[in-house]
C-alpha beads as a LAMMPS data file, in Angstrom:
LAMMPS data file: protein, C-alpha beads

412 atoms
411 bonds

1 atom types
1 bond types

-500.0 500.0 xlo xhi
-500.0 500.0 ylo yhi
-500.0 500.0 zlo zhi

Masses

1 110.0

Atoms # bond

1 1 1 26.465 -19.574 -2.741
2 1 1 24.066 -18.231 -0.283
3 1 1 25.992 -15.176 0.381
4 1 1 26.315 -14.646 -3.017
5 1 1 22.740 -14.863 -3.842
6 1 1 21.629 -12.846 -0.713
7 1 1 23.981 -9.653 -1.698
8 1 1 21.814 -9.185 -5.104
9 1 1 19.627 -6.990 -4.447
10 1 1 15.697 -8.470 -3.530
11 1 1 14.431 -6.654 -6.685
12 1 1 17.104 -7.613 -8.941
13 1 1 16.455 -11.240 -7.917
14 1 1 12.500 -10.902 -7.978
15 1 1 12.760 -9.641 -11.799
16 1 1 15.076 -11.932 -12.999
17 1 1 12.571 -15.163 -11.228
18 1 1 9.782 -13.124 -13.535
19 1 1 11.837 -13.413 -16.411
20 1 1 12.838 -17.007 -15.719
21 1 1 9.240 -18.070 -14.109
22 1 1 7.805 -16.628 -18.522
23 1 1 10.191 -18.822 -20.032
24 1 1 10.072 -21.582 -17.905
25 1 1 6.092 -22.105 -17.878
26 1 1 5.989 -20.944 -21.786
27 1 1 8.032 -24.380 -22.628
28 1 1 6.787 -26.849 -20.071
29 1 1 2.819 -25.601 -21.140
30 1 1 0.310 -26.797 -18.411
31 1 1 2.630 -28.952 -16.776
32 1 1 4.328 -26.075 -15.147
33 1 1 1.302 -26.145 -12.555
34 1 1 3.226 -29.145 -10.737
35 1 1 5.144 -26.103 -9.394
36 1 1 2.690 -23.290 -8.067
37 1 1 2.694 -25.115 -4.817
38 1 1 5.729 -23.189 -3.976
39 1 1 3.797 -20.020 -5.201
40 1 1 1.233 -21.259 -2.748
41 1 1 3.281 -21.885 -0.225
42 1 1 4.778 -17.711 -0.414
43 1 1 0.873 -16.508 -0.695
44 1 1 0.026 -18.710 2.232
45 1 1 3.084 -16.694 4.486
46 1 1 1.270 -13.355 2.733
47 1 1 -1.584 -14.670 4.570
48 1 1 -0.185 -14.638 7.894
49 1 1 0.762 -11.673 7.925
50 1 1 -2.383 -9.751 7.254
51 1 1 -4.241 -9.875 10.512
52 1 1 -0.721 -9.115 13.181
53 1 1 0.794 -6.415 10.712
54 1 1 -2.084 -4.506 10.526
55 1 1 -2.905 -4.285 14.229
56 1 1 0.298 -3.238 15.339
57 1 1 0.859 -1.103 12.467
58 1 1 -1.852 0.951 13.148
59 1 1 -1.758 0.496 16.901
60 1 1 2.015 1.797 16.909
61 1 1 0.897 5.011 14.311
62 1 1 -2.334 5.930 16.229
63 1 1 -0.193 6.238 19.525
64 1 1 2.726 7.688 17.659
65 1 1 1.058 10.714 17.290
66 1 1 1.866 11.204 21.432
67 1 1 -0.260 13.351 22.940
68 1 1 -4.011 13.966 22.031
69 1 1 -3.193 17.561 22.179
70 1 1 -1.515 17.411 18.828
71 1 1 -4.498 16.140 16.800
72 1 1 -4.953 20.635 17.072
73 1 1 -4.057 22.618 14.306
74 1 1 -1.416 20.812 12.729
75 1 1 -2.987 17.066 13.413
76 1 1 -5.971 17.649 12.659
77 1 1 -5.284 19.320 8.754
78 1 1 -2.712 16.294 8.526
79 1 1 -5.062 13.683 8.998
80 1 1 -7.524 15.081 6.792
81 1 1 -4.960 15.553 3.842
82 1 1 -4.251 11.750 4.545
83 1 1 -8.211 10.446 4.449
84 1 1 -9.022 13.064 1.245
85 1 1 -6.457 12.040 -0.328
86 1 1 -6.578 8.483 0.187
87 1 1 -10.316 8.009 -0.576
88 1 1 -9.195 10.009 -4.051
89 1 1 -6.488 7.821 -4.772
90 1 1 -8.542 4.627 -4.293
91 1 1 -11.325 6.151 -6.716
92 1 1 -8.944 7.002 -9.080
93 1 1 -7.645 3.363 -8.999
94 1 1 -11.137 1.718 -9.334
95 1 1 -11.903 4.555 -12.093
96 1 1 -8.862 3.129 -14.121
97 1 1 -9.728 -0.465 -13.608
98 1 1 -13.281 0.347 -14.972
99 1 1 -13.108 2.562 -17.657
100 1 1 -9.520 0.493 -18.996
101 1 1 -10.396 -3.153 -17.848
102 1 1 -7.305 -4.052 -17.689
103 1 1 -8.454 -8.050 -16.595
104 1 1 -10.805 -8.646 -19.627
105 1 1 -10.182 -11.403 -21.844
106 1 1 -8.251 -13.662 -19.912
107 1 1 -9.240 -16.949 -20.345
108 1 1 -9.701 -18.862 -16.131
109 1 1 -11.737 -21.908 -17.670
110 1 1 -8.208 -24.113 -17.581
111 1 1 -7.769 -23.391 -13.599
112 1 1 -9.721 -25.362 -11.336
113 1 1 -10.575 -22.775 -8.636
114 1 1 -13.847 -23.986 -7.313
115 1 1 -16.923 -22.006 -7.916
116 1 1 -16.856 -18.290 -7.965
117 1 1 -17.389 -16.622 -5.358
118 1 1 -20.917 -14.448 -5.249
119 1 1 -21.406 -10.844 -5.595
120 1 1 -21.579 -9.435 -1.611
121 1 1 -25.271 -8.174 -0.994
122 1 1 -24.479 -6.312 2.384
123 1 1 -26.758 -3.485 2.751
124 1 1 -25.116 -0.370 4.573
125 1 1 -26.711 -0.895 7.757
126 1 1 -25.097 -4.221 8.186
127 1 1 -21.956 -3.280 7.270
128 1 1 -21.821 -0.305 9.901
129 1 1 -22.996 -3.055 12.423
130 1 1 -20.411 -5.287 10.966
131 1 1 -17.820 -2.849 12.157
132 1 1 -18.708 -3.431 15.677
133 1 1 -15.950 -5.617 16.683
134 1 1 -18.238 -7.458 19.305
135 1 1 -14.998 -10.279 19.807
136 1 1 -11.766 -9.063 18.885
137 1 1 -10.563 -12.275 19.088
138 1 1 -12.923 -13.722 16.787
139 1 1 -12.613 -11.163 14.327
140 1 1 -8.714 -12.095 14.504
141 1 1 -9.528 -15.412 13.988
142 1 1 -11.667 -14.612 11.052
143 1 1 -9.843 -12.366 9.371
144 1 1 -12.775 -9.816 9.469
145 1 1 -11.350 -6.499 8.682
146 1 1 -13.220 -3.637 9.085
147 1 1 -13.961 -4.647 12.773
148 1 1 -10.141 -5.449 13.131
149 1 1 -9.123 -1.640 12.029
150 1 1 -12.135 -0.447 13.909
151 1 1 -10.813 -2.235 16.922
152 1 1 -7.211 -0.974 16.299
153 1 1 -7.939 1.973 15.971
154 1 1 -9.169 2.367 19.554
155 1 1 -6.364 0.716 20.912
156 1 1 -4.547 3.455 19.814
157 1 1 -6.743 6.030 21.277
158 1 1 -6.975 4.314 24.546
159 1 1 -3.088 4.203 24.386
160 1 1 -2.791 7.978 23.924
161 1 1 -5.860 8.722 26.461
162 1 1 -3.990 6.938 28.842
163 1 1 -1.053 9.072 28.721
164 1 1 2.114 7.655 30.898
165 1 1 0.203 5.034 32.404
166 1 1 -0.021 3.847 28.656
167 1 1 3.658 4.058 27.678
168 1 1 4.362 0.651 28.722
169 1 1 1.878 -0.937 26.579
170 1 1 3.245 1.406 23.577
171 1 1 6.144 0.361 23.474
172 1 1 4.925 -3.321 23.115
173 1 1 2.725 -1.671 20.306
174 1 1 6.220 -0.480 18.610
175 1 1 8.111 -3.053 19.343
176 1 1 5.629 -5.714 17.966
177 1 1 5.714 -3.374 14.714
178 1 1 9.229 -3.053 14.255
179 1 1 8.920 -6.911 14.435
180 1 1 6.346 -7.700 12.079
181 1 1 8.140 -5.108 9.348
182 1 1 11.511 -7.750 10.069
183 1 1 8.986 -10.896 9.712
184 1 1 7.493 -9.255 6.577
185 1 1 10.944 -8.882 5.350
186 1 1 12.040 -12.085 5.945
187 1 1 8.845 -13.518 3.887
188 1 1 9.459 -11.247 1.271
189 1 1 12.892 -12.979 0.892
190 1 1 10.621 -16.028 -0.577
191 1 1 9.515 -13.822 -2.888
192 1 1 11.886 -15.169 -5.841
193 1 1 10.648 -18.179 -5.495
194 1 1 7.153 -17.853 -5.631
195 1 1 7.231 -15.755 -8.345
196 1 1 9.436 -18.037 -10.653
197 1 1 6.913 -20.748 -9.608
198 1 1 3.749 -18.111 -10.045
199 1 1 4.779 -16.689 -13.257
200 1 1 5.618 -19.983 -15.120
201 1 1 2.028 -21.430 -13.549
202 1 1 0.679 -18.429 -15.326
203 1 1 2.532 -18.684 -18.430
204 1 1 1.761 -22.165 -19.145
205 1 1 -1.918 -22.323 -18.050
206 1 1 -2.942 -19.419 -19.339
207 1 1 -0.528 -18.110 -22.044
208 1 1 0.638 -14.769 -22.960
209 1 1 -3.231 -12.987 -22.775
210 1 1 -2.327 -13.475 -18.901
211 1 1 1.178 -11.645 -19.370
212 1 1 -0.807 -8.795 -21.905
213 1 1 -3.008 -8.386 -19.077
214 1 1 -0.105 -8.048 -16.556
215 1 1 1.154 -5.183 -18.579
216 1 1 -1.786 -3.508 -19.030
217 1 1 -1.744 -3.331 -15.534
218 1 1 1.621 -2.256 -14.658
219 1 1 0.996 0.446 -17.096
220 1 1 -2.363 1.736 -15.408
221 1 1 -0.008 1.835 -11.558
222 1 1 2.249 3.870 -13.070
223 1 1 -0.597 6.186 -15.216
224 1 1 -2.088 6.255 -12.257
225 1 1 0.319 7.447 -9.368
226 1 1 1.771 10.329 -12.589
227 1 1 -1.609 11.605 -12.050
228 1 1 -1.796 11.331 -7.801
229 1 1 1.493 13.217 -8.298
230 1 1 1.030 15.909 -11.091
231 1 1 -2.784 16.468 -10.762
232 1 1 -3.044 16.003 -6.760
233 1 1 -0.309 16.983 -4.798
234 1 1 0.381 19.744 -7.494
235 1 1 -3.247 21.263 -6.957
236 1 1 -2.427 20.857 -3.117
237 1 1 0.449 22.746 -3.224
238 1 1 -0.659 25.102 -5.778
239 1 1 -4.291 26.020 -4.566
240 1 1 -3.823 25.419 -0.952
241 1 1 -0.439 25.935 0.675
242 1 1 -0.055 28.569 -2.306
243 1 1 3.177 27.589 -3.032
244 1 1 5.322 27.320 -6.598
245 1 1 4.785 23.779 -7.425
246 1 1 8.176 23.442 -9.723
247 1 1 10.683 24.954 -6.410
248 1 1 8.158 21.679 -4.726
249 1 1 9.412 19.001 -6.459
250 1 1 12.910 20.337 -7.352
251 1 1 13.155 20.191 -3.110
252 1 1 12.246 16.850 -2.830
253 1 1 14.176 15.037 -5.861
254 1 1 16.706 13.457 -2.952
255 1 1 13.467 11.741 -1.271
256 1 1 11.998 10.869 -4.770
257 1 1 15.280 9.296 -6.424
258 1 1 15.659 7.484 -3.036
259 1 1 12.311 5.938 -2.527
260 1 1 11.796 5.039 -6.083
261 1 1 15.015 2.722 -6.157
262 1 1 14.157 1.761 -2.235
263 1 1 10.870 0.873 -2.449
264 1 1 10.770 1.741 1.496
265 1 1 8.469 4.361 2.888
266 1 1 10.599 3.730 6.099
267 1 1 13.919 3.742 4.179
268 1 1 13.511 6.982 2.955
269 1 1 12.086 8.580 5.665
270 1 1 15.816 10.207 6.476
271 1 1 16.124 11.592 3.256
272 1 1 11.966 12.837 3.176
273 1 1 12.580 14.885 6.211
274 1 1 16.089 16.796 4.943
275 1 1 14.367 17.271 1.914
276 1 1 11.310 19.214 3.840
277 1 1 13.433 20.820 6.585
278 1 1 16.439 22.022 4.117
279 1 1 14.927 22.200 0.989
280 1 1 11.458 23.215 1.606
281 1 1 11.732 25.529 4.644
282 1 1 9.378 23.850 6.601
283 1 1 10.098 23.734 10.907
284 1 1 11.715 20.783 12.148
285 1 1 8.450 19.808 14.243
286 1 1 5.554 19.882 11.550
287 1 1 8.032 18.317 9.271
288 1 1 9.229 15.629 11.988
289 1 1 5.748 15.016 12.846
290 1 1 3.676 15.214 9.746
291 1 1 6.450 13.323 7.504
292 1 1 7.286 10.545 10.133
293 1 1 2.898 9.863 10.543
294 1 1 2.866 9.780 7.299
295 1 1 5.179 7.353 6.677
296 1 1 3.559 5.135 8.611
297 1 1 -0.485 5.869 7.545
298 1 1 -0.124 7.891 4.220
299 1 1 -0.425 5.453 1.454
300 1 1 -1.637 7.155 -1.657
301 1 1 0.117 5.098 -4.285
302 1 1 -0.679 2.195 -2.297
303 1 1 -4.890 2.841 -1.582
304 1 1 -5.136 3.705 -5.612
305 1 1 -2.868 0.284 -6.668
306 1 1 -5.524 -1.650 -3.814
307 1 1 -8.216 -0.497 -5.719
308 1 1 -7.253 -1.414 -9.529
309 1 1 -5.524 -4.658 -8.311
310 1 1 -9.033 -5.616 -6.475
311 1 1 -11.511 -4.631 -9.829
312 1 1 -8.373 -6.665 -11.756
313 1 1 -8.585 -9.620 -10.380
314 1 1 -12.924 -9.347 -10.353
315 1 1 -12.535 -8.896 -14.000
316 1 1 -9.927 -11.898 -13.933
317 1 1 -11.959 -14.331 -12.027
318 1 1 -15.422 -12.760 -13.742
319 1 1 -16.621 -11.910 -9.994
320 1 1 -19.560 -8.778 -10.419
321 1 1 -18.845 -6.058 -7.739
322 1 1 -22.176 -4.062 -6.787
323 1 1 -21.920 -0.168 -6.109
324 1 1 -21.492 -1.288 -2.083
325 1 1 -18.417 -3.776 -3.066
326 1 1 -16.896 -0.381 -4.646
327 1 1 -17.582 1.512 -1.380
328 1 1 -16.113 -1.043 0.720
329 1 1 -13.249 -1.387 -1.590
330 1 1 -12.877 2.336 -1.042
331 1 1 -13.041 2.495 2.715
332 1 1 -10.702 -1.047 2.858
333 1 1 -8.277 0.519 0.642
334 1 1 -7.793 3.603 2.662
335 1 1 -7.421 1.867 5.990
336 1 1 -5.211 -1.162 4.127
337 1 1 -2.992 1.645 3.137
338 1 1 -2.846 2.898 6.296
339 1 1 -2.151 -0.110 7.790
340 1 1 0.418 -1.353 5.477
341 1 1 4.089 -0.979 6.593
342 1 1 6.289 1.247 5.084
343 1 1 8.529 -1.615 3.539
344 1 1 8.634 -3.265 -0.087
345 1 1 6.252 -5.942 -0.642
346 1 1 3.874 -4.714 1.975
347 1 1 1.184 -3.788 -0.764
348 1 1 1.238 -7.252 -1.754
349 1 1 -0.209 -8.188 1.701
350 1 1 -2.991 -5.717 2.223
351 1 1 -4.556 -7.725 -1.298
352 1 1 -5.305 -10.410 0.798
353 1 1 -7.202 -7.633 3.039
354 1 1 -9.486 -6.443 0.409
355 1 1 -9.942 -8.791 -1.775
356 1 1 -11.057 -11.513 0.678
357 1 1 -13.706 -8.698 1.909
358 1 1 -15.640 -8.376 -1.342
359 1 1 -15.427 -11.671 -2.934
360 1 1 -12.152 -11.948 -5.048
361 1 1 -10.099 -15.019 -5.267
362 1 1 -7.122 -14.688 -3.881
363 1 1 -4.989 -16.504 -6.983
364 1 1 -5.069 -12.829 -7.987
365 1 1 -2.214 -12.025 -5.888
366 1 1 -0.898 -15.177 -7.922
367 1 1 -1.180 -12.878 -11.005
368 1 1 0.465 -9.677 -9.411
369 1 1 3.683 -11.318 -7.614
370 1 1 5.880 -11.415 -10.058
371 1 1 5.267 -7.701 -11.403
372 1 1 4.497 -6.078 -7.983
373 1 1 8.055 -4.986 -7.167
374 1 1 8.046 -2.848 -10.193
375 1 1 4.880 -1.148 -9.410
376 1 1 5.781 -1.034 -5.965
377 1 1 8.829 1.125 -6.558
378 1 1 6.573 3.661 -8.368
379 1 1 3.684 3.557 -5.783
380 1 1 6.282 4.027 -3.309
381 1 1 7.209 7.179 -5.066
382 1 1 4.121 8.549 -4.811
383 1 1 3.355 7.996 -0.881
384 1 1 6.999 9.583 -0.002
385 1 1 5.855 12.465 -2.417
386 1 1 2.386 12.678 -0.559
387 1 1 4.210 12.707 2.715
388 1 1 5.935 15.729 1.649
389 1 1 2.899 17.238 0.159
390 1 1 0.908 16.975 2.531
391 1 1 3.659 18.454 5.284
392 1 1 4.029 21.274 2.927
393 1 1 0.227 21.819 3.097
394 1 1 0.201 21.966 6.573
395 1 1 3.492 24.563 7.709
396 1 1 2.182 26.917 5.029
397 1 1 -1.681 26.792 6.789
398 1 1 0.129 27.154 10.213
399 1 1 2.682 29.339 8.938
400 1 1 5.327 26.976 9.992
401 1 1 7.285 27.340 6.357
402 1 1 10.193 29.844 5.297
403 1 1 8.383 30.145 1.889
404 1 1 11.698 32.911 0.758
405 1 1 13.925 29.359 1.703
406 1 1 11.791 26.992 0.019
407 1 1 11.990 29.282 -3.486
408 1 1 15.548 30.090 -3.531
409 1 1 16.757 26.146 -2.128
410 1 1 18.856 24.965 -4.439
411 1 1 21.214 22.635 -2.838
412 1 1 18.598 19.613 -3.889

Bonds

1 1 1 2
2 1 2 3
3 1 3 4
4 1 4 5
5 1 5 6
6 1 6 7
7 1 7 8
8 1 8 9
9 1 9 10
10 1 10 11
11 1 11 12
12 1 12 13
13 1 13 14
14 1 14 15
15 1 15 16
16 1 16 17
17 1 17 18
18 1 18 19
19 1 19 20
20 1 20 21
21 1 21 22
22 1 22 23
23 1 23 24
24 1 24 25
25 1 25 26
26 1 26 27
27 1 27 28
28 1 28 29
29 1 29 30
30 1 30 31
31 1 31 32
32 1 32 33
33 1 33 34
34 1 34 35
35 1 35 36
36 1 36 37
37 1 37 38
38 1 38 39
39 1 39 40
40 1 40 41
41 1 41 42
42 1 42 43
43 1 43 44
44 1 44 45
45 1 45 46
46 1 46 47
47 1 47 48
48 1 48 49
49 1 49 50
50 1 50 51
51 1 51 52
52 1 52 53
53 1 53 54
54 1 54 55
55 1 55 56
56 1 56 57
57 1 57 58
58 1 58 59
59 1 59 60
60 1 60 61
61 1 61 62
62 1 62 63
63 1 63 64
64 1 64 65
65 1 65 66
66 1 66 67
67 1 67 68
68 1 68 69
69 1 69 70
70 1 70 71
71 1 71 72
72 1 72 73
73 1 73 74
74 1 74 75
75 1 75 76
76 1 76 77
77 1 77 78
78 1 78 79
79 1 79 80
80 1 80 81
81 1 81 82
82 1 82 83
83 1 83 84
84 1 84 85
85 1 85 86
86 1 86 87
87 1 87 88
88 1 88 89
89 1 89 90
90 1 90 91
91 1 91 92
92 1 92 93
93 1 93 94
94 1 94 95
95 1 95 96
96 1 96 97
97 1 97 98
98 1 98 99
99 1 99 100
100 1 100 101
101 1 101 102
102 1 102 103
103 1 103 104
104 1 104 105
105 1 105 106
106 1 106 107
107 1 107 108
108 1 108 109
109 1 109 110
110 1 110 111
111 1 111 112
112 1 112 113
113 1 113 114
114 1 114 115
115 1 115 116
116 1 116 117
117 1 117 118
118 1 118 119
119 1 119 120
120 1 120 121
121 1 121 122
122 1 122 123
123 1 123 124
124 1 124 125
125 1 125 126
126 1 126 127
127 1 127 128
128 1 128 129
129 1 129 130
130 1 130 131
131 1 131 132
132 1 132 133
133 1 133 134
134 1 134 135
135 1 135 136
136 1 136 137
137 1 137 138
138 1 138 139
139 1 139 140
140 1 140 141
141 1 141 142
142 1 142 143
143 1 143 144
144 1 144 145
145 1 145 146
146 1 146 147
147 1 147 148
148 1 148 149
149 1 149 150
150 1 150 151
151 1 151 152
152 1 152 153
153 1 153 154
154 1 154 155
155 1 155 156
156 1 156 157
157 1 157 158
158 1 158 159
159 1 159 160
160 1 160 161
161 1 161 162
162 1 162 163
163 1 163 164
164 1 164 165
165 1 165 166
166 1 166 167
167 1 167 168
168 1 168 169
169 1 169 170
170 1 170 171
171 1 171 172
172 1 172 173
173 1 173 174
174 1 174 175
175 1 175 176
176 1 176 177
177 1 177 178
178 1 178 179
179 1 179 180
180 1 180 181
181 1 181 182
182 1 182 183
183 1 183 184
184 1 184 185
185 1 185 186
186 1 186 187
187 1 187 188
188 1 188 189
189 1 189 190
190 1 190 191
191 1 191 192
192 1 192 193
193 1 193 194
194 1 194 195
195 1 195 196
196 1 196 197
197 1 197 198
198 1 198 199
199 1 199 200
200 1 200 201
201 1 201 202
202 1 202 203
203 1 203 204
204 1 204 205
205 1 205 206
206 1 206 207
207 1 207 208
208 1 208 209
209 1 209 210
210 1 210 211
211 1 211 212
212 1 212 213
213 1 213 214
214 1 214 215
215 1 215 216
216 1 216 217
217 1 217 218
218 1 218 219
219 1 219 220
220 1 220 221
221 1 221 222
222 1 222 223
223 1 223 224
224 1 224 225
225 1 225 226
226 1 226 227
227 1 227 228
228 1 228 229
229 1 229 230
230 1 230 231
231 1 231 232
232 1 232 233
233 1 233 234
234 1 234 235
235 1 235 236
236 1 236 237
237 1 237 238
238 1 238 239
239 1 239 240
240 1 240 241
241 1 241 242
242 1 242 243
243 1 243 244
244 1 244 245
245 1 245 246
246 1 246 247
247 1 247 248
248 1 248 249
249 1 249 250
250 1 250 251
251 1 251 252
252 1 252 253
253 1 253 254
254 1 254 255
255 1 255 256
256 1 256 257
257 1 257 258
258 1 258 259
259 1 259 260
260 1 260 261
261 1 261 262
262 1 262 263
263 1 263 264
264 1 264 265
265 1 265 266
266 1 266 267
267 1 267 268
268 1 268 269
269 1 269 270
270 1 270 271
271 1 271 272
272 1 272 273
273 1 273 274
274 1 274 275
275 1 275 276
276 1 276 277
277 1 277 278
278 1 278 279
279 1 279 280
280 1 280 281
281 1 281 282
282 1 282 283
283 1 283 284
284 1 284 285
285 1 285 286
286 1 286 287
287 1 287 288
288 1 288 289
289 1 289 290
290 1 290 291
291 1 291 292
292 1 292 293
293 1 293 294
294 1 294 295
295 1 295 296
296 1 296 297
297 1 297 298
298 1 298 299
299 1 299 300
300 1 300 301
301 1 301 302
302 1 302 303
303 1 303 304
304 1 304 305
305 1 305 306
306 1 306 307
307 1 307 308
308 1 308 309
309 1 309 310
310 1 310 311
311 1 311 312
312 1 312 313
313 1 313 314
314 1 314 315
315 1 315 316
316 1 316 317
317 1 317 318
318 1 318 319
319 1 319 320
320 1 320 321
321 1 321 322
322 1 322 323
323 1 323 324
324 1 324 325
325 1 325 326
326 1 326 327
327 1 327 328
328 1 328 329
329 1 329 330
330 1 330 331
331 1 331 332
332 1 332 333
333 1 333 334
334 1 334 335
335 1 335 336
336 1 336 337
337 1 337 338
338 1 338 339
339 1 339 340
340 1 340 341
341 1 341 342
342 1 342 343
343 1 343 344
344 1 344 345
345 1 345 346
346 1 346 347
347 1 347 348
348 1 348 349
349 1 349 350
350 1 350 351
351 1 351 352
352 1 352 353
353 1 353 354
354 1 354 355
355 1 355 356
356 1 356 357
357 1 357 358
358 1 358 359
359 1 359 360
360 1 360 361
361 1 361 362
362 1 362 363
363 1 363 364
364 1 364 365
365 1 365 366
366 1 366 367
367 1 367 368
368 1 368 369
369 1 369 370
370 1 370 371
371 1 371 372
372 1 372 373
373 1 373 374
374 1 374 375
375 1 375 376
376 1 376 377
377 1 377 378
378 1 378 379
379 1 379 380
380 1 380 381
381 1 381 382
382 1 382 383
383 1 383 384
384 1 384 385
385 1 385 386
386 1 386 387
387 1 387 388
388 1 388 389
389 1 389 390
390 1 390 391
391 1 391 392
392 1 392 393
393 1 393 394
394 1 394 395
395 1 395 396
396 1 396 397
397 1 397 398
398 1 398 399
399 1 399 400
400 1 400 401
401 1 401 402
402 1 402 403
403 1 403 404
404 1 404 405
405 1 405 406
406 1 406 407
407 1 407 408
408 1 408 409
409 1 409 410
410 1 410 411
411 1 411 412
C-alpha cells in the first residue's frame, strides 16, 4: 500500500488531496475544521524549517562562489542581474496583488484567529539597526530575519576570505544544505495530507469565495512569471547581451519542459547547463558558474509569487501594509528567494519568512497549500529561465558566447 502510494508522483498526489480536501469540506460544512489540526500540524514542520534552511542555503551559495577573485567581471554582472531582477520581480508581484486584489471579499469573521495583527510602524533607521544581528543566536531563536540573512551572509564571506583554512567549515556549510533540501523533502511528503485537511477547512468555513479567491490567485502567478519571462529576460537578452531572443528560448526548451514538470531548480540544473553550453554557445565556465549560482540564489518566479502571496493574505486577513511593509516585503522577498532551496515546495516555506516580518497571519499559507504545487511548477519555470538569461547576459558582456552557435543550434 505504501509503496504503491509513494510511486505516484508528489504532485499527482498533492492535486488529487486538493480535489478531495473541496469536496470533502463542501459536504461536512464547518465541521470539517475538526480536521485542520493535521493542516496545522504540516505548517508547524514548514515552520521548522525556515530559520536552518535558510542559513545553510545561503551559507553553502555565498561560499560556492570559491574564490573572491571571481566576484570580477563575470561575478560581479551575475550578481547584479540576480538583485535587479529580483527586486523587479517582487514589485511586479506586489503590483499585481494591488492593482488585482486578488484576497478581497473573502469573508474571515467565521475563523477564530485572535486579533489582527497591527500595521508595522518601523521607521527606516530602525530597521537598518534591526539588521545588526547583535546575537545570532537570539535572532535564531526569534526567527528575526533580516539579521539572520545579514548574518549569513557574512558567514559566507568569512568562509571564502578564509580561503583553505575555510574549506573544512564549507563543507559542513554544504553538507548541512544538502541535508536540509532531504529534510525539506521529507516534510513535503506530508504535504497530501495537510492539504486534504487545509482545503476541506477552507471549503467548509469559508465556502467557495475562498476557492474564487484561490484562483484568482493562481491565475495572477502564472500572469505574472509570462511577463518575468517575455517582458524581462526577453529585454535582457534583446537590449543587453544583443542577442535574437526567439534562437534564446528555442535553446533552452529541454531546461524549460524539464523544470516545469520537475518543479526542481536543482533537478534541472543538468539539463539548464547542456542547454547553455550546446545550445546557446556559451563557455563551459560562465555557464557552469553563473547557471549552478543561480540555481541556488536566483529566484525570480519565486521573489514575485513572495510578494503577491504576502499582499494576498493582508487582503485575506484585512491586515493594512504601510509603504515601509512594501519595502521590507521587497528586500525579504529577494533574500527569501535567495535563500530558498532549489526543490518543490520550498516557496511554501520562505511565506513563513515574510509574512511573519510584516504582520500577516500565517493561516495564509493555510490558503496557498493546496494550490502551491501548481504555481510552483510555473514559478519554477521562470527561475531556470532566469538562470539561463542571466548566463546569457553575462558570456555575451565578457565575450564568453559563440553567438554564430547559439543562432544556427538546432539540436534543442
Amino acid at each position: 500500500m505504501f509503496k504503491t502510494w509513494f510511486a505516484i508522483p508528489l504532485w499527482q498526489r498533492v492535486i488529487a488531496a486538493l480535489i478531495l480536501g473541496v469536496i470533502v469540506g463542501y459536504f461536512w460544512g464547518p465541521e470539517a475544521e475538526s480536521i485542520k489540526f493535521i493542516g496545522d500540524i504540516f505548517v508547524g514542520f514548514i515552520k521548522m524549517l525556515v530559520v536552518p534552511l535558510i542559513f545553510f542555503s545561503l551559507v553553502a551559495g555565498i561560499a560556492s562562489i570559491g574564490d573572491l577573485r571571481k566576484l570580477g567581471s563575470v561575478g560581479w554582472r551575475a550578481l547584479l542581474l540576480f538583485v535587479v531582477s529580483g527586486q523587479i520581480a517582487v514589485w511586479l508581484g506586489l503590483f499585481l496583488g494591488t492593482f488585482v486584489q486578488p484576497g478581497m471579499g473573502v469573508d474571515t469573521s467565521s475563523i477564530d484567529m485572535g486579533a489582527t495583527p497591527a500595521p508595522n510602524d518601523t521607521t527606516w533607521r530602525e530597521m537598518l539597526l534591526g539588521m545588526v544581528p547583535q546575537s545570532p543566536v537570539q535572532v535564531m531563536a526569534d526567527v528575526n530575519v533580516l539579521p539572520l540573512i545579514v548574518f549569513s551572509l557574512l558567514i559566507g564571506v568569512g568562509i571564502l576570505m578564509a580561503k583553505e583554512e575555510g574549506e573544512p567549515v564549507l563543507k559542513i556549510f554544504d553538507s548541512g544544505s544538502v541535508i536540509m533540501q532531504k529534510v525539506t523533502m521529507v516534510v513535503m511528503e506530508l504535504t497530501p495530507l495537510g492539504v486534504f485537511a487545509l482545503m476541506a477547512w477552507v471549503a467548509g468555513t469559508l465556502g467557495l469565495d475562498a476557492l474564487q479567491a484561490l484562483g484568482k490567485l493562481v491565475f495572477l502567478n502564472y500572469l505574472g512569471c509570462l511577463l518575468i519571462i517575455l517582458v524581462m529576460y526577453s529585454a535582457m537578452i534583446k537590449f543587453i547581451a544583443r542577442l535574437p531572443v526567439i534562437d534564446f528560448f528555442r535553446g533552452i526548451i529541454d531546461a524549460i519542459a524539464v523544470s516545469y514538470s520537475t518543479a526542481s531548480s536543482n533537478a534541472t540544473l543538468p539539463v539548464t547547463l547542456r542547454c547553455a553550453q550546446r545550445n546557446l554557445g556559451i563557455s563551459n565556465s560562465v555557464s557552469s558558474f553563473v547557471i549552478s549560482l543561480g540555481a541556488t540564489i536566483n529566484m525570480n518566479g519565486t521573489a514575485m509569487y513572495l510578494g503577491l502571496a504576502t499582499l494576498f493574505g493582508a487582503q485575506i486577513f484585512g491586515v493594512d501594509l504601510s509603504w515601509g511593509d512594501y519595502f521590507l516585503i521587497s528586500i525579504l522577498g529577494t533574500l527569501g528567494a535567495i535563500g530558498a532551496a532549489g526543490i518543490p515546495g520550498a516557496g511554501l516555506i520562505m511565506m513563513a519568512l515574510v509574512f511573519g516580518a510584516v504582520g500577516v497571519p500565517l493561516e495564509t499559507i493555510a490558503f496557498v497549500a493546496g494550490v502551491d504545487r501548481i504555481m510552483d511548477m510555473m514559478r519554477t519555470t521562470t527561475n531556470v529561465s532566469g538562470d539561463a538569461a542571466v548566463a546569457t547576459t553575462v558570456a555575451a558582456l565578457t565575450g564568453e558566447i559563440d553567438r554564430e552557435e547559439m543562432i544556427s543550434a538546432d539540436d534543442v
